[in-house]
C-alpha positions in Angstrom: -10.3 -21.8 -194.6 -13.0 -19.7 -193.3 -13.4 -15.9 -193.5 -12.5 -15.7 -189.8 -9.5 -18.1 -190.2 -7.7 -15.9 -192.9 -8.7 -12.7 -190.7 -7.4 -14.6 -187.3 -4.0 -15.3 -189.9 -3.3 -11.9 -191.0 -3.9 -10.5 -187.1 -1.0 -12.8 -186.3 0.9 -11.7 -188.8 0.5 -8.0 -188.1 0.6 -8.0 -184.2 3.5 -11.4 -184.2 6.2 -9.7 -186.3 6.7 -6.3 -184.5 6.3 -8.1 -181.3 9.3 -10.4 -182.3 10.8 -7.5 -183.6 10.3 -5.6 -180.4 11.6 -8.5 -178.2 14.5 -8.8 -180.4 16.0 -4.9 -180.5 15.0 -5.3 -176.4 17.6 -8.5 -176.3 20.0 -6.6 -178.4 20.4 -3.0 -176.5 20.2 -5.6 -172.9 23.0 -7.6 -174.3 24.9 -4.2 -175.2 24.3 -2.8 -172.0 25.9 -6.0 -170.5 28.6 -5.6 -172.5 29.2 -2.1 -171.1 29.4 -2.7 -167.9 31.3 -6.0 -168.2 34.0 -3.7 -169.7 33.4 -1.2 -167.3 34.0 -3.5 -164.5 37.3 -4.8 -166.5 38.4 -1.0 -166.3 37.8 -0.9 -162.5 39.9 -3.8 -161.7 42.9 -2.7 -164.0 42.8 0.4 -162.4 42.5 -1.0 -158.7 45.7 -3.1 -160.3 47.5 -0.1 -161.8 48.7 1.5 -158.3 50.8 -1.7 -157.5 52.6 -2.1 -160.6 53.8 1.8 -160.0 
């Protein structure tokens, strides 16, 4: 490997991992945020359910 290769390496390294990182906490607080309003729409409808049952 050539000087350039093993810099071209550790660049990849350096700038890959946080950006998979990064893309990775983004997936995680989306998918939490779709669970919260997936419960919050299963709130809606039970109330929207609740007057008929009284």
């Amino acid at each position: 490997m050539t000087n350039s290769e093993i810099v071209s390496v550790i660049l990849l390294f350096v700038y890959g991992i946080p950006y998979l990182l990064v893309i990775r906490l983004l997936w995680y607080i989306g998918s939490w945020f779709r669970d919260r309003t997936k419960k919050k729409d299963y709130f809606i409808v039970n109330k929207d359910q609740s007057p008929d049952r009284s």
